[in-house]
Predicted model as a PDB file, atoms N, CA, C, CB and O in Angstrom, pLDDT in the B-factor column:
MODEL        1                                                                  
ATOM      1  N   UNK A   1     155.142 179.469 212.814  1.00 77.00           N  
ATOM      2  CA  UNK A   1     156.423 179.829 213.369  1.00 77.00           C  
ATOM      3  C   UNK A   1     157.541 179.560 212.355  1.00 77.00           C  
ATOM      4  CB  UNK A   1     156.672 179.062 214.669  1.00 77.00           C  
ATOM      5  O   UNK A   1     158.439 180.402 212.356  1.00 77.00           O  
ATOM      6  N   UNK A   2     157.646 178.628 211.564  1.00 85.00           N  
ATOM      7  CA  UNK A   2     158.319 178.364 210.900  1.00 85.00           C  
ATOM      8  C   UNK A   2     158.796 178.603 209.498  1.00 85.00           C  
ATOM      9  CB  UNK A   2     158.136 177.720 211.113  1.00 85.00           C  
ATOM     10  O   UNK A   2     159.887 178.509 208.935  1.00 85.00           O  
ATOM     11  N   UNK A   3     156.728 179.186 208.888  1.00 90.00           N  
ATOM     12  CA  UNK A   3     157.150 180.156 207.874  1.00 90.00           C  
ATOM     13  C   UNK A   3     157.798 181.999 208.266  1.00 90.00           C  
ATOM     14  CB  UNK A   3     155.730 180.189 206.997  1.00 90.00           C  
ATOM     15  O   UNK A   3     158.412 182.888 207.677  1.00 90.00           O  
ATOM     16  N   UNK A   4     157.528 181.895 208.845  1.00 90.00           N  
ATOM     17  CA  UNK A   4     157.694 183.864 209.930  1.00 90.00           C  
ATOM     18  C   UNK A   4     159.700 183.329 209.746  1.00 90.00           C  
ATOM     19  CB  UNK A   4     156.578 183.986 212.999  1.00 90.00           C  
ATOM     20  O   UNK A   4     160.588 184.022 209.248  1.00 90.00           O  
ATOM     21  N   UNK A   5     159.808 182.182 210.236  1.00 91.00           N  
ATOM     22  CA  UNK A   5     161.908 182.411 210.173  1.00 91.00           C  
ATOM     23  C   UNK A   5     162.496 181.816 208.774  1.00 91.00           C  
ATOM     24  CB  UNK A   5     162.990 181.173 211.700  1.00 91.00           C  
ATOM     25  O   UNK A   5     163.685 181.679 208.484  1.00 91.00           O  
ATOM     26  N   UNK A   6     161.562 181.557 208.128  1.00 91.00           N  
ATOM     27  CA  UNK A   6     162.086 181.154 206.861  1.00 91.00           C  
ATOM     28  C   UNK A   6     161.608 182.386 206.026  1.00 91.00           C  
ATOM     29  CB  UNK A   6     161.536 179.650 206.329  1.00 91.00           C  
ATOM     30  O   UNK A   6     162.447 182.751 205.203  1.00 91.00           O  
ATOM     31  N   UNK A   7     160.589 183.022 206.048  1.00 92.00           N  
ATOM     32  CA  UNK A   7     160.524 184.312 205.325  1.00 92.00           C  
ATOM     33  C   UNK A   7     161.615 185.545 206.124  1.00 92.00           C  
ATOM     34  CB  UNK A   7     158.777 184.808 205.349  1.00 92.00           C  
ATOM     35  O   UNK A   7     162.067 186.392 205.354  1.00 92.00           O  
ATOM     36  N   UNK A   8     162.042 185.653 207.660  1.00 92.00           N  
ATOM     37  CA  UNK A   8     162.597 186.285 207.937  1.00 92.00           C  
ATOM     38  C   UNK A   8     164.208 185.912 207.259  1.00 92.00           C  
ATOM     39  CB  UNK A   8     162.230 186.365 209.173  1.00 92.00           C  
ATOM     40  O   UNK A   8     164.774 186.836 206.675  1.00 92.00           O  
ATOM     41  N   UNK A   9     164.907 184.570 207.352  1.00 91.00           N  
ATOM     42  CA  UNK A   9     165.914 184.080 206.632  1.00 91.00           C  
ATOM     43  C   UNK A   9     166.140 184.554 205.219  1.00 91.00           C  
ATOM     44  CB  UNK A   9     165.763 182.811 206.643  1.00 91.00           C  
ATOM     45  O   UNK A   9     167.195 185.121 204.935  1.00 91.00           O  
ATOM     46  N   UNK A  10     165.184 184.346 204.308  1.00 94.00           N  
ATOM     47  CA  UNK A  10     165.009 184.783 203.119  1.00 94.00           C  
ATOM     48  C   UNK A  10     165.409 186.024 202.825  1.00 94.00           C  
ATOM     49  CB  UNK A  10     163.907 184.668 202.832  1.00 94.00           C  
ATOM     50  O   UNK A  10     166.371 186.215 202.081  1.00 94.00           O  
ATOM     51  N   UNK A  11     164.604 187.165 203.466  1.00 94.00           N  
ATOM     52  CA  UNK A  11     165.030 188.372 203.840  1.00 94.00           C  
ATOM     53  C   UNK A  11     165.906 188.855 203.646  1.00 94.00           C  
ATOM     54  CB  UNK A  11     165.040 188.558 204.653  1.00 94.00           C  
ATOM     55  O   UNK A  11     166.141 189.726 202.808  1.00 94.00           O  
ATOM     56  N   UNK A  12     166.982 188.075 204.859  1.00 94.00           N  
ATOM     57  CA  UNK A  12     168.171 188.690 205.224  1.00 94.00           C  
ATOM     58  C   UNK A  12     169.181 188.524 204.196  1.00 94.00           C  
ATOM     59  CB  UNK A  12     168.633 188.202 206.464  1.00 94.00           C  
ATOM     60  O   UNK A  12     170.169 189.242 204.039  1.00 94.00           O  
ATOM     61  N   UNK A  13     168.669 186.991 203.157  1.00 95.00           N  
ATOM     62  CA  UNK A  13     169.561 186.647 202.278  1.00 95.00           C  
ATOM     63  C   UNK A  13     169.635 187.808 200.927  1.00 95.00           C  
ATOM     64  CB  UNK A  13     169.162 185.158 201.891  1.00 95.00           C  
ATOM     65  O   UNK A  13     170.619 188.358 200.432  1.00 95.00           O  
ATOM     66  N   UNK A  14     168.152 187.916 200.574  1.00 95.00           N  
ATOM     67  CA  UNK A  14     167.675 189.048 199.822  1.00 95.00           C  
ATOM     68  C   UNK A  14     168.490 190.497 199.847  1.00 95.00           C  
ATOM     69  CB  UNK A  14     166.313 189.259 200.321  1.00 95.00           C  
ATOM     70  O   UNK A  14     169.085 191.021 198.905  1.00 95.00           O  
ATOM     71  N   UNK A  15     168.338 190.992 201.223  1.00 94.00           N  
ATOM     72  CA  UNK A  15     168.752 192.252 201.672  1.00 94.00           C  
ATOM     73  C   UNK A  15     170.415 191.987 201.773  1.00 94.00           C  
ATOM     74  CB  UNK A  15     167.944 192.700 203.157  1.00 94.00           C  
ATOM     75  O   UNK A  15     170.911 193.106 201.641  1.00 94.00           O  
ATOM     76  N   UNK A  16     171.425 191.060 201.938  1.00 94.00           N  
ATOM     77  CA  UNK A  16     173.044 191.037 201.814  1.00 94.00           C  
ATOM     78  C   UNK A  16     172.974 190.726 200.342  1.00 94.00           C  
ATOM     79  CB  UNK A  16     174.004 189.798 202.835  1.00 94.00           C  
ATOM     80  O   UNK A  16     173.224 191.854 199.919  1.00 94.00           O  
ATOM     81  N   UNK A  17     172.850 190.165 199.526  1.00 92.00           N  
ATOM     82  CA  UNK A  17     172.891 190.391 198.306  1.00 92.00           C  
ATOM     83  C   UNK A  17     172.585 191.542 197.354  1.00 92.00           C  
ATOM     84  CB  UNK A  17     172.387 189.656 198.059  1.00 92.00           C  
ATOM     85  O   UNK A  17     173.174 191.876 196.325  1.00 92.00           O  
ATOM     86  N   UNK A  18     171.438 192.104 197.998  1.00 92.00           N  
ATOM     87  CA  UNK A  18     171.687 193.508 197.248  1.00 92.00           C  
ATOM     88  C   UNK A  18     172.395 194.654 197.880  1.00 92.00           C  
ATOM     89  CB  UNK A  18     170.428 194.087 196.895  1.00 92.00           C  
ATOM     90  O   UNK A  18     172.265 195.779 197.396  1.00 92.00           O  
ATOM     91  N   UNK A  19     173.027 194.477 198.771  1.00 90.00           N  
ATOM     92  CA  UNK A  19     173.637 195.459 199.589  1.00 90.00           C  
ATOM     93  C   UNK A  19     175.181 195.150 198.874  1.00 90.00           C  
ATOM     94  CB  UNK A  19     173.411 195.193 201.434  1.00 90.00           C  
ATOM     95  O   UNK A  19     175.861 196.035 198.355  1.00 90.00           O  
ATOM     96  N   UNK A  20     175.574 193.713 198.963  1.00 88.00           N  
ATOM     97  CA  UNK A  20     177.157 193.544 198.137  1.00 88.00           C  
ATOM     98  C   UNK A  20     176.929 193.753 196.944  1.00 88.00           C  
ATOM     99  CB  UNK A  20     177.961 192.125 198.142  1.00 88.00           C  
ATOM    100  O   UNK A  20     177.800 194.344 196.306  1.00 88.00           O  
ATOM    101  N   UNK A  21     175.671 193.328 196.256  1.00 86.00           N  
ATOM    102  CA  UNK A  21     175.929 194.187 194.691  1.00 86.00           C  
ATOM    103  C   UNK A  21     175.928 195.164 194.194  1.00 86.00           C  
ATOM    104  CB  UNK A  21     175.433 194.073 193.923  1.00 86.00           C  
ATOM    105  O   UNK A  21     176.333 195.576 193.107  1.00 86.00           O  
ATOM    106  N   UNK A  22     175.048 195.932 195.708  1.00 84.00           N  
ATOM    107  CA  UNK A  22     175.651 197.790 194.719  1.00 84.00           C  
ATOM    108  C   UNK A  22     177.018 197.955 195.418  1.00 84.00           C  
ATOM    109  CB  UNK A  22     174.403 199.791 195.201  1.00 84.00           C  
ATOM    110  O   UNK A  22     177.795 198.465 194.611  1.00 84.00           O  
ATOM    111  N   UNK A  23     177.512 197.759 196.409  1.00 84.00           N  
ATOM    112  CA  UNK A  23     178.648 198.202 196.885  1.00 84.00           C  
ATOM    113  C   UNK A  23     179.484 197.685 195.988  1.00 84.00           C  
ATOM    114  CB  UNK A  23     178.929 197.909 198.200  1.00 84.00           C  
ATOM    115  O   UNK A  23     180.279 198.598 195.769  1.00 84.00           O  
ATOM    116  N   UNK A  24     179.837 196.595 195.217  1.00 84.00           N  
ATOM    117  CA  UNK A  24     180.567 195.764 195.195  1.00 84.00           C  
ATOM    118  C   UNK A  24     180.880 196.361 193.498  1.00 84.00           C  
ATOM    119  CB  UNK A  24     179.983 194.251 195.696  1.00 84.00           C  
ATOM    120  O   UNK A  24     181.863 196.114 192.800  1.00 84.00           O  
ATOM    121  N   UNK A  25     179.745 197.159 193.183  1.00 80.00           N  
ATOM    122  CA  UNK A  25     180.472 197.529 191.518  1.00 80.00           C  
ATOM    123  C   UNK A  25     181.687 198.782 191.956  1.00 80.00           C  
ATOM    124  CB  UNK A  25     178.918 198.426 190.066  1.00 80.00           C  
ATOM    125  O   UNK A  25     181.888 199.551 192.896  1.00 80.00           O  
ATOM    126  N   UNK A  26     182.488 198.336 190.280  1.00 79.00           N  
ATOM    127  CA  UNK A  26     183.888 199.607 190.365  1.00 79.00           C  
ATOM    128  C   UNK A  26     183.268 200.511 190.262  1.00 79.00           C  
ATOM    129  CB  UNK A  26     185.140 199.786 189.271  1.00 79.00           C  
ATOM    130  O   UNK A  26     182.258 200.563 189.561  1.00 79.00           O  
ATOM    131  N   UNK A  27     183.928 201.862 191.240  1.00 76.00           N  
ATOM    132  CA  UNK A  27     183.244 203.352 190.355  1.00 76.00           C  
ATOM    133  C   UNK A  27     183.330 203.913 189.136  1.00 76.00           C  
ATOM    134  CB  UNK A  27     183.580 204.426 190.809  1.00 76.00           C  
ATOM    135  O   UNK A  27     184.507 203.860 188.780  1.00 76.00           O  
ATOM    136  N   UNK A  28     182.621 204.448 188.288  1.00 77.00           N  
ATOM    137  CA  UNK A  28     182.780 205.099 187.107  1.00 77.00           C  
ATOM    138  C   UNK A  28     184.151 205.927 186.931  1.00 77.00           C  
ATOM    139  CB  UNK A  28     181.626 205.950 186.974  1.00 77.00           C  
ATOM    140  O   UNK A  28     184.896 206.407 187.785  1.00 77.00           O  
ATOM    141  N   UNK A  29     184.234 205.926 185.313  1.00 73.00           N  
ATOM    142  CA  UNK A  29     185.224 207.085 185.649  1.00 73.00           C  
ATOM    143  C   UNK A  29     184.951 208.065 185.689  1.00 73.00           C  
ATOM    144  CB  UNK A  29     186.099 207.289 185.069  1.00 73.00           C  
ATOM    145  O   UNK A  29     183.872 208.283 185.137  1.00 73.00           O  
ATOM    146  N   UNK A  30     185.785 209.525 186.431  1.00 75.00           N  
ATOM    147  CA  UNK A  30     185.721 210.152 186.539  1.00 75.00           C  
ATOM    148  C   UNK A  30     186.500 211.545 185.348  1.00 75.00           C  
ATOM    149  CB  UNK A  30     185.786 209.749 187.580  1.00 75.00           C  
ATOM    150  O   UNK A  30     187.343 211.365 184.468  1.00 75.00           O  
ATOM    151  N   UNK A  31     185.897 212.727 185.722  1.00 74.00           N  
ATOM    152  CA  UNK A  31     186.657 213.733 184.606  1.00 74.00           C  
ATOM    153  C   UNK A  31     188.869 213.705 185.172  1.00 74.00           C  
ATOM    154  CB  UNK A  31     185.580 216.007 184.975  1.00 74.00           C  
ATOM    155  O   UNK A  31     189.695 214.072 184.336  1.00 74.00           O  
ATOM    156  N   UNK A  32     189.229 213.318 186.326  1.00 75.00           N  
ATOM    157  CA  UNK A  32     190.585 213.622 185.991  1.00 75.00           C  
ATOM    158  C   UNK A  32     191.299 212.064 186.091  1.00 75.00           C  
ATOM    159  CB  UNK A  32     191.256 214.856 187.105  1.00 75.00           C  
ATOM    160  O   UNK A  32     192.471 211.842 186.393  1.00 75.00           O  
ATOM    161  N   UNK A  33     190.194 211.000 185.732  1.00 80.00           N  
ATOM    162  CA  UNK A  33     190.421 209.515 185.663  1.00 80.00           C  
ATOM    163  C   UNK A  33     191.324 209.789 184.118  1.00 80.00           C  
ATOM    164  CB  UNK A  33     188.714 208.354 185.643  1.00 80.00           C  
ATOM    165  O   UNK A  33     190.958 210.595 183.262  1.00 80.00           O  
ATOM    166  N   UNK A  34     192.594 208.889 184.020  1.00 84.00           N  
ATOM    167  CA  UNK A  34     193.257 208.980 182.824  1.00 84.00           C  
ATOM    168  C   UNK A  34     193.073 207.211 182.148  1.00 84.00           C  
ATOM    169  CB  UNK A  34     195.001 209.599 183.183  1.00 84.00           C  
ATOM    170  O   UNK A  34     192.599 206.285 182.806  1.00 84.00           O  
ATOM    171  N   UNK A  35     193.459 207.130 181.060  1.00 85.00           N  
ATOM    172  CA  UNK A  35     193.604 205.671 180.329  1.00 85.00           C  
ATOM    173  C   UNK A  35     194.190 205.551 179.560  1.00 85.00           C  
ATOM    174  CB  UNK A  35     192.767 205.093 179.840  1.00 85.00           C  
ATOM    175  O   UNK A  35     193.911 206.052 178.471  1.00 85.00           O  
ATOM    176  N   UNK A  36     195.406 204.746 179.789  1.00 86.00           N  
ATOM    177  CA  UNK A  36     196.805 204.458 179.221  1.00 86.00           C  
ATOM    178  C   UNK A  36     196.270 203.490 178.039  1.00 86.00           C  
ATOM    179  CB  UNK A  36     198.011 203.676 180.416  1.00 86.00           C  
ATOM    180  O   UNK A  36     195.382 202.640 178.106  1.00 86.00           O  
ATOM    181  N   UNK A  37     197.220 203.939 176.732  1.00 87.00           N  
ATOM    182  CA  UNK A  37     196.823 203.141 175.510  1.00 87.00           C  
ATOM    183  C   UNK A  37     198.248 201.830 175.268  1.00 87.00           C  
ATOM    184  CB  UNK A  37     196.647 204.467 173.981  1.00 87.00           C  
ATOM    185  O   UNK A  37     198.631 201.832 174.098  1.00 87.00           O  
ATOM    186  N   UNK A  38     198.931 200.902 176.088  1.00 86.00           N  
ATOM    187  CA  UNK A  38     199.838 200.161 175.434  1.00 86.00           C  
ATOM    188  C   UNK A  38     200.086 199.713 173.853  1.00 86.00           C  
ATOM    189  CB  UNK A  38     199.706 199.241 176.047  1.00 86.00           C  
ATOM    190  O   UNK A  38     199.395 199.920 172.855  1.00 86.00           O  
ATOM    191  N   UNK A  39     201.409 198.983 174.033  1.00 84.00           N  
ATOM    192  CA  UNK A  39     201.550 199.133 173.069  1.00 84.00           C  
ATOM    193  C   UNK A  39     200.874 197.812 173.114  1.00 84.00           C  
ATOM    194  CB  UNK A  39     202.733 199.556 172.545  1.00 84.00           C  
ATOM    195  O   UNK A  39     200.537 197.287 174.175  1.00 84.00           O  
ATOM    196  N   UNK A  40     200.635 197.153 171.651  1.00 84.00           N  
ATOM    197  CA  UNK A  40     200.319 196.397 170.983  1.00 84.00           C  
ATOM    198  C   UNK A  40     200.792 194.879 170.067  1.00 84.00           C  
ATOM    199  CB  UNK A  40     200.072 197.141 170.611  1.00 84.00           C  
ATOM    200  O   UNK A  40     200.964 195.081 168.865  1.00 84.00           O  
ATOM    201  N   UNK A  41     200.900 194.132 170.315  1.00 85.00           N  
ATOM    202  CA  UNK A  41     201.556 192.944 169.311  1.00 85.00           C  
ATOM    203  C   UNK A  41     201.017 192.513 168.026  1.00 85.00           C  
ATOM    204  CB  UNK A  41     201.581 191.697 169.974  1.00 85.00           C  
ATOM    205  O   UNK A  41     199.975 191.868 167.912  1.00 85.00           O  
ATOM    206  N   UNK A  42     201.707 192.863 167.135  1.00 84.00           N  
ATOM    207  CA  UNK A  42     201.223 192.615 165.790  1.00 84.00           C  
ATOM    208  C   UNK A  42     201.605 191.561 165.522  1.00 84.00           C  
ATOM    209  CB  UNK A  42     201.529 193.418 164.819  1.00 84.00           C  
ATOM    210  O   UNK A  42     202.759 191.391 165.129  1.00 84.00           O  
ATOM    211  N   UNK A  43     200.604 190.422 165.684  1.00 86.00           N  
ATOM    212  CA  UNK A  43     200.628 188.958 165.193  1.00 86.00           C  
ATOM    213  C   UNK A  43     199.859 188.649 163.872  1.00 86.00           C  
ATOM    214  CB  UNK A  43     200.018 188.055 166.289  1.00 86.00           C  
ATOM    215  O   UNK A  43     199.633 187.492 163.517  1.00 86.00           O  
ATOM    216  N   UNK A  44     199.502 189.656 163.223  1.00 85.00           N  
ATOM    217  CA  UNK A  44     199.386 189.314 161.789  1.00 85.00           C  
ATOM    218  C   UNK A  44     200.408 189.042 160.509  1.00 85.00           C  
ATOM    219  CB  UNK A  44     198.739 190.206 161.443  1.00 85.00           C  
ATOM    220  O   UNK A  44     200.175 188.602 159.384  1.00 85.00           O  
ATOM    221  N   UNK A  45     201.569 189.462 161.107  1.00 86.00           N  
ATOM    222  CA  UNK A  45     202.997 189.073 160.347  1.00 86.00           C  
ATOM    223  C   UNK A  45     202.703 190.218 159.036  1.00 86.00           C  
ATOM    224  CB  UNK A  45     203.162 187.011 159.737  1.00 86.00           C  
ATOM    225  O   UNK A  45     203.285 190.140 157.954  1.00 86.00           O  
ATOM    226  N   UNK A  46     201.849 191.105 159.328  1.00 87.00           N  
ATOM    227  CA  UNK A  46     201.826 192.165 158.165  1.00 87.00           C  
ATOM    228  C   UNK A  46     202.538 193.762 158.495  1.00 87.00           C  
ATOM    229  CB  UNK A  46     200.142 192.381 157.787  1.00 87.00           C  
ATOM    230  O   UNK A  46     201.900 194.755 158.845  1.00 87.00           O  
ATOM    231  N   UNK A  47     204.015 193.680 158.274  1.00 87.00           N  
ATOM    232  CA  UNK A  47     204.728 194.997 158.751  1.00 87.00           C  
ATOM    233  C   UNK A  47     203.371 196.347 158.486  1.00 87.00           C  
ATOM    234  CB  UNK A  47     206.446 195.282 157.562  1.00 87.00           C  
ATOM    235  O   UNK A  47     203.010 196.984 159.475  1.00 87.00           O  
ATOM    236  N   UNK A  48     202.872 196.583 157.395  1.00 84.00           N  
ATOM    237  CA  UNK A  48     201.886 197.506 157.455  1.00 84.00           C  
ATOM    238  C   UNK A  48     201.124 198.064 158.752  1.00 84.00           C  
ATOM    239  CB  UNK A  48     201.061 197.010 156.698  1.00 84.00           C  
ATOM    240  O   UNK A  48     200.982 199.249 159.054  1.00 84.00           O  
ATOM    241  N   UNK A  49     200.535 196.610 159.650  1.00 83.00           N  
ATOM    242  CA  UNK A  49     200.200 196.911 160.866  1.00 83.00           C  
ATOM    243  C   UNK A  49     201.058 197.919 161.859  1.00 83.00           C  
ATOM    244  CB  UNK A  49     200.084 195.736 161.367  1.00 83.00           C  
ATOM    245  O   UNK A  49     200.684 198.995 162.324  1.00 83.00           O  
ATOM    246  N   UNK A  50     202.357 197.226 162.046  1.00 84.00           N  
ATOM    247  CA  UNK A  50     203.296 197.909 162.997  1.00 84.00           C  
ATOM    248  C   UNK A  50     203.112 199.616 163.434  1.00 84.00           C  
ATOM    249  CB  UNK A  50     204.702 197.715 162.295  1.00 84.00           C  
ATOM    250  O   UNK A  50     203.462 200.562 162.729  1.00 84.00           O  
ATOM    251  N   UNK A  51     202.730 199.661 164.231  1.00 82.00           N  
ATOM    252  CA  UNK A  51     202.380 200.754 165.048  1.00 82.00           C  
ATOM    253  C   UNK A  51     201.160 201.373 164.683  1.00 82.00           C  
ATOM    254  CB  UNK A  51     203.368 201.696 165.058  1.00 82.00           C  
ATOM    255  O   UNK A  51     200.619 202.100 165.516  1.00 82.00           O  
ATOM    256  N   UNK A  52     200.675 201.215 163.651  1.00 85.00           N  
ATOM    257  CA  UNK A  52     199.323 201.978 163.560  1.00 85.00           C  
ATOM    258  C   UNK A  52     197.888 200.934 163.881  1.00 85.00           C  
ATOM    259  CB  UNK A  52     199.243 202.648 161.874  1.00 85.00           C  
ATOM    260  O   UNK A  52     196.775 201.339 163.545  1.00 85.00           O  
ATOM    261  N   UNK A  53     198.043 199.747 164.470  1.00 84.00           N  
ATOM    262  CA  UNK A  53     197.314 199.374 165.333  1.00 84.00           C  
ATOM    263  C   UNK A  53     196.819 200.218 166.694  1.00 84.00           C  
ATOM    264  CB  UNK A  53     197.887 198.376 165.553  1.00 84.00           C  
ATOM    265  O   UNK A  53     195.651 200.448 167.005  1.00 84.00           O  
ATOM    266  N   UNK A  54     197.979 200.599 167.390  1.00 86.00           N  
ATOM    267  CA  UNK A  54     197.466 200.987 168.116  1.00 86.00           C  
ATOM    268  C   UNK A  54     197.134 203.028 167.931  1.00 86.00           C  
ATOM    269  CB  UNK A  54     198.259 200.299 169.163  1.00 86.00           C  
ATOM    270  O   UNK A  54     196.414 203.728 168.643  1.00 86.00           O  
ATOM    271  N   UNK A  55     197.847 203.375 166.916  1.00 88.00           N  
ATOM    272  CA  UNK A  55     197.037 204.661 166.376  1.00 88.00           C  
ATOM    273  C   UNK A  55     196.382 204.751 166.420  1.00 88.00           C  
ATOM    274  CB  UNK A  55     196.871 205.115 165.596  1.00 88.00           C  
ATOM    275  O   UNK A  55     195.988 205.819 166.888  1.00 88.00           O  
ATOM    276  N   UNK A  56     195.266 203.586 165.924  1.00 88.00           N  
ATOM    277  CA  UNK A  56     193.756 203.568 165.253  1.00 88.00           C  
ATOM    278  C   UNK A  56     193.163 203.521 166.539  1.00 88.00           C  
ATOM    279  CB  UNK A  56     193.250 202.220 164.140  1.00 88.00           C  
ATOM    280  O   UNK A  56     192.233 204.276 166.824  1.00 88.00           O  
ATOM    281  N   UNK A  57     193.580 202.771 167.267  1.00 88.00           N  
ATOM    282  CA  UNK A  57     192.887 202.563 168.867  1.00 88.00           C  
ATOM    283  C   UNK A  57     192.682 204.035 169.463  1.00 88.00           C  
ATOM    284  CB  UNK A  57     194.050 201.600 170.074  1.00 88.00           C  
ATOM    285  O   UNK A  57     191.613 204.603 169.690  1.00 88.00           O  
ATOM    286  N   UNK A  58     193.939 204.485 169.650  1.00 89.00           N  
ATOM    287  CA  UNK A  58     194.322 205.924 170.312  1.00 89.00           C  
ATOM    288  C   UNK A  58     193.156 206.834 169.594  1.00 89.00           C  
ATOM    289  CB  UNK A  58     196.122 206.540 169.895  1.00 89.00           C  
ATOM    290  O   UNK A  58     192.229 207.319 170.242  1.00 89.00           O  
ATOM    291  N   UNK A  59     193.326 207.015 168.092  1.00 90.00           N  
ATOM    292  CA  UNK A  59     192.099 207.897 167.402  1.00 90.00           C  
ATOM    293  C   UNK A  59     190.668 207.227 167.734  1.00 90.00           C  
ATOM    294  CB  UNK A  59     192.276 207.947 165.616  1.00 90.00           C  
ATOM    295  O   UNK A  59     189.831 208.111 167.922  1.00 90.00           O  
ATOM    296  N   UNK A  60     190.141 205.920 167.861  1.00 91.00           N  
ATOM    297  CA  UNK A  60     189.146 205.943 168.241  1.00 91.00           C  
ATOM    298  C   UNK A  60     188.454 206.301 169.752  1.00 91.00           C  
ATOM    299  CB  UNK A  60     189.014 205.039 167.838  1.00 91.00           C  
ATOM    300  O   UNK A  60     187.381 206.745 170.160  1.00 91.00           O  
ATOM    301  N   UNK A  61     189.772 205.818 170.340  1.00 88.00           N  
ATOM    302  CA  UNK A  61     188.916 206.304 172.125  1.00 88.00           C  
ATOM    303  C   UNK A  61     189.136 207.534 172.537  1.00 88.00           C  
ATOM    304  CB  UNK A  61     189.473 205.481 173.592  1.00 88.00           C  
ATOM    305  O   UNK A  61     188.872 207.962 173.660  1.00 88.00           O  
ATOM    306  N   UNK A  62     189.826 208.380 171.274  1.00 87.00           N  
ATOM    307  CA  UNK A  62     189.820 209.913 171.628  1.00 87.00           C  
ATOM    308  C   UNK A  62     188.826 210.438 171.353  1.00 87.00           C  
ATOM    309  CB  UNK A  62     190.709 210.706 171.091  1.00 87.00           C  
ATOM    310  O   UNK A  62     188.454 211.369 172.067  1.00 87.00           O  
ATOM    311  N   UNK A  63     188.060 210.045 170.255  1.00 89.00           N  
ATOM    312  CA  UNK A  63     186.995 210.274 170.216  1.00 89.00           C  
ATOM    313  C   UNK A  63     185.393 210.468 170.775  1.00 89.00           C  
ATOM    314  CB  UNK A  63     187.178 209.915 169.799  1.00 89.00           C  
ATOM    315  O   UNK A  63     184.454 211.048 170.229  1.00 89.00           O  
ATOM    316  N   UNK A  64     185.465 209.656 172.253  1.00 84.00           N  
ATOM    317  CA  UNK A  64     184.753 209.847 172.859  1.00 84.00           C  
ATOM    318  C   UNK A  64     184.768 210.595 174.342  1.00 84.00           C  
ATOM    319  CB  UNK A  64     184.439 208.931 172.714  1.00 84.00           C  
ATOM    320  O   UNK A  64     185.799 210.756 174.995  1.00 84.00           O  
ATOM    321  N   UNK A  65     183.527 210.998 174.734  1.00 83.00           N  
ATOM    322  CA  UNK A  65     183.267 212.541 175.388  1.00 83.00           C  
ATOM    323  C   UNK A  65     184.176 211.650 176.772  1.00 83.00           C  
ATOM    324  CB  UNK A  65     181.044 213.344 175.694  1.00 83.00           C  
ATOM    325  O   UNK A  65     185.023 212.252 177.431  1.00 83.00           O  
ATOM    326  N   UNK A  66     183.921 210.575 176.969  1.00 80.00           N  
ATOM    327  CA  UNK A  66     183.994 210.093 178.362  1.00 80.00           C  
ATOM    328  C   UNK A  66     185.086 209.567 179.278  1.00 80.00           C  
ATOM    329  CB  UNK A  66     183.275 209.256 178.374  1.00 80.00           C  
ATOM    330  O   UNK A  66     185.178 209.049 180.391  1.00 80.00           O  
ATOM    331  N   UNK A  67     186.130 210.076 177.941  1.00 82.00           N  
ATOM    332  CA  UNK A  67     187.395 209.031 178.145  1.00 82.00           C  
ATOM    333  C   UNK A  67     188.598 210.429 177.815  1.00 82.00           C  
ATOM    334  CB  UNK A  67     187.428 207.295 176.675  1.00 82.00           C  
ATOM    335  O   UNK A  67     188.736 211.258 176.915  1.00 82.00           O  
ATOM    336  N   UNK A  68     189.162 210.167 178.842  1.00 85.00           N  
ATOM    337  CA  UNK A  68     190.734 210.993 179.095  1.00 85.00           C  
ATOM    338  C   UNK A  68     191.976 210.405 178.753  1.00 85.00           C  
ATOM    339  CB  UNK A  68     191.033 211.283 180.562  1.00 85.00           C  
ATOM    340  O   UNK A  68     192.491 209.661 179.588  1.00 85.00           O  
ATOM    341  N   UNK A  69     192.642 210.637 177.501  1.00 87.00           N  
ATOM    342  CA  UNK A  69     193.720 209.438 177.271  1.00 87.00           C  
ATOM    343  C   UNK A  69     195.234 210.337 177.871  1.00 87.00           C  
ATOM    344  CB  UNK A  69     193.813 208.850 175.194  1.00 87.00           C  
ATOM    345  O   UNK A  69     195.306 211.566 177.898  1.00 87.00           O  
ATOM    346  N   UNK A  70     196.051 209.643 178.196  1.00 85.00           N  
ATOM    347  CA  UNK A  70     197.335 210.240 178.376  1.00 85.00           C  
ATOM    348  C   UNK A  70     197.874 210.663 177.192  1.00 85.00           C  
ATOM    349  CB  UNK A  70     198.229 209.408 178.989  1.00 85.00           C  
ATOM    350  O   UNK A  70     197.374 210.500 176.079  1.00 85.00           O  
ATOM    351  N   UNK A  71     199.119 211.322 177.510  1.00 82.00           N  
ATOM    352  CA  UNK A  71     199.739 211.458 175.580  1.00 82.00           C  
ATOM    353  C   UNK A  71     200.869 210.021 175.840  1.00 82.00           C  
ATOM    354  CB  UNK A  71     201.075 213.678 174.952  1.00 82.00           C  
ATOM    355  O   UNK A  71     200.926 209.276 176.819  1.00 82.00           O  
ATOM    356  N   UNK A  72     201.676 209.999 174.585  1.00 76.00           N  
ATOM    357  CA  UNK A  72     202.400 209.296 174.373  1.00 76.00           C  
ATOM    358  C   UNK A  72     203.378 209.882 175.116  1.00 76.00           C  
ATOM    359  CB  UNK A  72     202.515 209.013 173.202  1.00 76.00           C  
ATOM    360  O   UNK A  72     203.693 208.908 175.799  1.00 76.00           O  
ATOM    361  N   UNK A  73     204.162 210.856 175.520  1.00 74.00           N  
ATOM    362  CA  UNK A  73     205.140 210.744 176.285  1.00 74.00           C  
ATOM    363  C   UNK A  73     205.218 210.579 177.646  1.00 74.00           C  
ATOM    364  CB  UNK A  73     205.668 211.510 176.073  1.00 74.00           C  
ATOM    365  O   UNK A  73     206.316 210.490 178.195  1.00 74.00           O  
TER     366      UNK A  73                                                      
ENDMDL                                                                          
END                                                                             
């Protein structure tokens, strides 16, 4: 009797844990999902950086199939 409610207990613990972990992930993105590029703080004290930190960012995640960037304006 006692293994039958401790395997039934088990169970139930089993079965809410995988039920909140698929629910519980974010959804993917989608094709009209967008992704804002901010700006950036250049704490290297090297003016060179200044703004093309985040250029380089912008050119790299444009680069991929999966990702929709906004423009700059």
């Amino acid at each position: 009797m006692k293994t039958r409610l401790l395997l039934s207990v088990t169970l139930l613990i089993a079965a809410t844990g995988f039920t909140y972990w698929r629910w519980s992930r974010p959804a993917p993105l989608g094709e009209t999902d967008l992704l804002l590029v901010g700006d950036l703080a250049n704490r290297t004290g090297d003016p060179n950086f200044d703004g093309s930190l985040r250029e380089a960012l912008r050119v790299s995640l444009s680069q991929s199939p999966f990702l929709n960037l906004t423009s700059d304006e």
